[in-house]
C-alpha positions as CSV (number, residue, x, y, z in Angstrom):
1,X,20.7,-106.2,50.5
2,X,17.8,-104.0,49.8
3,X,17.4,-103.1,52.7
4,X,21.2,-102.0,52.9
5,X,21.2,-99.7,50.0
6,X,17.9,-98.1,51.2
7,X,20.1,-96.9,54.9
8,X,23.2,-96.6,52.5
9,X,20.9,-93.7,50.2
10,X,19.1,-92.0,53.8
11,X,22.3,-91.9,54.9
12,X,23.5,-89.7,52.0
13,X,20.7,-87.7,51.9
14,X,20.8,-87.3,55.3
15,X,24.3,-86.1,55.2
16,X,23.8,-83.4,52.5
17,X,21.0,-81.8,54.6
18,X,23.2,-81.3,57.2
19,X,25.9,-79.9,55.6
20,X,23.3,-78.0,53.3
21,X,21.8,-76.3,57.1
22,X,25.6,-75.8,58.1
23,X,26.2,-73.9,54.9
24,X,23.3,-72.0,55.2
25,X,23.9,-70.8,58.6
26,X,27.9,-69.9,57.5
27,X,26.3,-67.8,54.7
28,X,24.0,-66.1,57.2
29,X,26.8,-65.6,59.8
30,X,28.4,-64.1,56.7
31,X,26.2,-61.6,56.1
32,X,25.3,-60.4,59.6
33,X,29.0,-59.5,60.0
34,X,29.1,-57.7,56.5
35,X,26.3,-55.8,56.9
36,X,26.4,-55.3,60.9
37,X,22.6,-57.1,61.1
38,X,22.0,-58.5,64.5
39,X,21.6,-62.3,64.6
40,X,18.3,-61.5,66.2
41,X,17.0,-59.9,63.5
42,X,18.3,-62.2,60.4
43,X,14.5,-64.3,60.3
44,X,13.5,-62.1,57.6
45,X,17.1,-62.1,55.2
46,X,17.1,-65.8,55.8
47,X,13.5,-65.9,54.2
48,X,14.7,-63.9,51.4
49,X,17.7,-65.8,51.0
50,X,15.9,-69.4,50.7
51,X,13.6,-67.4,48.4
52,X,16.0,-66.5,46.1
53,X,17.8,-69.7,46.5
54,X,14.1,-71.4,45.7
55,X,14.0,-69.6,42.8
56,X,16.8,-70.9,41.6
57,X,19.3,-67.7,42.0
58,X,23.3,-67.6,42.8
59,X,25.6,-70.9,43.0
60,X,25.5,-71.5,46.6
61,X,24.1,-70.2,49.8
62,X,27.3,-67.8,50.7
63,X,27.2,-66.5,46.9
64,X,23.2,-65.3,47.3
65,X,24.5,-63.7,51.0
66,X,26.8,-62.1,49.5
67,X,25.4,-60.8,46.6
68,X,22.3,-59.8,49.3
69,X,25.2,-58.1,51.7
70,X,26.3,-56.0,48.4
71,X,23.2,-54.8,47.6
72,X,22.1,-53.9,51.3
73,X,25.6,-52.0,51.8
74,X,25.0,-50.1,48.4
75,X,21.3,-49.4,48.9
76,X,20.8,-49.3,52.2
77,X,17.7,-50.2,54.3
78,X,15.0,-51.8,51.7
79,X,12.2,-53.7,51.9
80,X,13.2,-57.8,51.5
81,X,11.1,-57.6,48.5
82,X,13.2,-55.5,46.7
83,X,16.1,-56.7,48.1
84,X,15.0,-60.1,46.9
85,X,14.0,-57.9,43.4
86,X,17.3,-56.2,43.3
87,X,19.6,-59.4,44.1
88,X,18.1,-61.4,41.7
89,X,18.7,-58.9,38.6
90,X,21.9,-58.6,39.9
91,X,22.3,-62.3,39.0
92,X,20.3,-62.2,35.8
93,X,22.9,-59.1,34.7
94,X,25.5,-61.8,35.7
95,X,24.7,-64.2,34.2
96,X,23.1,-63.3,30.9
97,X,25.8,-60.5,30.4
98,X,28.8,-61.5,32.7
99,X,28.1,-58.5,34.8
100,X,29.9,-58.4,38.4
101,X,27.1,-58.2,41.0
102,X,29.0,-55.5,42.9
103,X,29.4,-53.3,39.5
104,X,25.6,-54.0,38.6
105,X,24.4,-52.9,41.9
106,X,26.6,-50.3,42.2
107,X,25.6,-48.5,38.9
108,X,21.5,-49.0,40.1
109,X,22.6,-47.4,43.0
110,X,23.9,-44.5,41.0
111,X,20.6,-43.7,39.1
112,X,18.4,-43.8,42.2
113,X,20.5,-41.7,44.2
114,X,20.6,-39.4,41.1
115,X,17.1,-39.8,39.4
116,X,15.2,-40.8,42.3
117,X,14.0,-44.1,41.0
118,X,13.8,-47.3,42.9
119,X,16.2,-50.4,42.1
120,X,14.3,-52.3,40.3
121,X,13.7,-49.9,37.8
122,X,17.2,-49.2,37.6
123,X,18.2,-52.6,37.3
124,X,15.2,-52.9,34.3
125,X,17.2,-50.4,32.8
126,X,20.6,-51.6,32.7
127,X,19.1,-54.8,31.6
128,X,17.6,-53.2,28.6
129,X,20.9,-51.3,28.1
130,X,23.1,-54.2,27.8
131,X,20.0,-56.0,25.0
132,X,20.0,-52.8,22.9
133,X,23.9,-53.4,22.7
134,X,25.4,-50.3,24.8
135,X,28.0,-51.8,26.3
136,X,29.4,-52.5,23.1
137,X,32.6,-50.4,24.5
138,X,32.4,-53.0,27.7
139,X,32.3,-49.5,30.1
140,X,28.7,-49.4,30.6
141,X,28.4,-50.2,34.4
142,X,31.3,-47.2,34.6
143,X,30.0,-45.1,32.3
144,X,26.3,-45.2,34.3
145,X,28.4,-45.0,38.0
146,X,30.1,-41.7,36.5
147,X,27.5,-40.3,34.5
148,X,24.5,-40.2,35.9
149,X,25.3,-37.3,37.8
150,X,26.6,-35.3,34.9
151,X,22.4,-35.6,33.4
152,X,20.8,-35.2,36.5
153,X,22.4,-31.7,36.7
154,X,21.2,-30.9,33.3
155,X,17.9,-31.9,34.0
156,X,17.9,-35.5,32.4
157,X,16.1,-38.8,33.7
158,X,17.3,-41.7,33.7
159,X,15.4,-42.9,30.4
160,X,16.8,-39.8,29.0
161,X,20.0,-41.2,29.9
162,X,19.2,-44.3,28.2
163,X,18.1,-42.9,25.2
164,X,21.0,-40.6,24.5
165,X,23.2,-43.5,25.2
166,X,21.5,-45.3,22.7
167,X,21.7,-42.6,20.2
168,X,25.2,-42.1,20.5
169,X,26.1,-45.9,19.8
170,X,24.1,-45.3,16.7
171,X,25.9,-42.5,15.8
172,X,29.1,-44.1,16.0
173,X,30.2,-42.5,19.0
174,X,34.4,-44.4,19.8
175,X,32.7,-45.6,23.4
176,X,30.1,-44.7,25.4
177,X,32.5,-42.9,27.7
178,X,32.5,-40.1,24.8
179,X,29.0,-40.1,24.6
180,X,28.7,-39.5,28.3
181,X,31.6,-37.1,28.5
182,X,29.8,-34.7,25.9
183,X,26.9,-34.2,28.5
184,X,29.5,-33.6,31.0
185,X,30.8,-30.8,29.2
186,X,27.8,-29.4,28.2
């Protein structure tokens, strides 16, 4: 009987590797046709992807490809350390503020393209945003995608960004959409 229940128990464990390698490989087919990676090339995403995994990052194999596929299709080429840095703040902004990956890593793609910093800088910001309460309005991901431009071309970083953000929610500004719409017009 022992003996039973000990093949009964491989079995299952044997069972969820295999489907646990078959989802794997299904996430990574995934994400060589969203982001047009050759198969033949995947050996280093599928190291970052069982790193982040690992690490304990993302529900599922296909949710940490895709979250990867969104950040390499809004960034572009990187590094797989920063895209391993970048994806996992995407899921920390997701899960400590409810955050949609896509909107995250879409508004750190905003500030680098128009301050020059790298992502996870930009990411360190938004997380910093979100703790000092400025997205008290729920438009902060929107409000950094369409203003960031608008203090670039008066000369602002993006801590500068930050900071008048800040001080407008202190001020009382309605949203932060005001507070970013007064830079626009200035």
């Amino acid at each position: 009987g022992a003996f039973a229940a000990i093949g009964s128990a491989a079995l299952a464990v044997g069972a969820k590797a295999v489907t646990g390698a078959v989802d794997f490989d299904r996430a990574m087919n995934q994400f060589a046709a969203s982001t047009g990676v050759a198969k033949s090339e995947l050996g280093a995403y599928e190291e970052t992807l069982k790193s982040i995994y690992t690490n304990n990052y993302g529900e599922s194999f296909d949710d940490i490809a895709q979250a990867m596929a969104t950040v390499k299709q809004q960034m572009g080429e990187l590094d797989q350390t920063s895209l391993q840095n970048i994806t996992e703040s995407a899921f920390l902004l997701r899960d400590t503020f409810g955050y949609d990956v896509n909107e995250s890593v879409r508004a750190a793609n905003t500030m680098v393209t128009q301050f020059g910093i790298d992502g996870d800088k930009a990411m360190a910001l938004i997380a910093e945003g979100a703790q000092n309460g400025l997205d008290y309005s729920g438009e902060l991901m929107d409000s950094i995608s369409e203003y960031s431009v608008q203090f670039a071309k008066v000369g602002l970083d993006a801590d500068d960004m930050f900071k008048i953000m800040q001080r407008g929610a202190e001020s009382g500004a309605f949203n932060l959409d005001k507070v970013g719409d007064a830079v626009k017009e200035f």
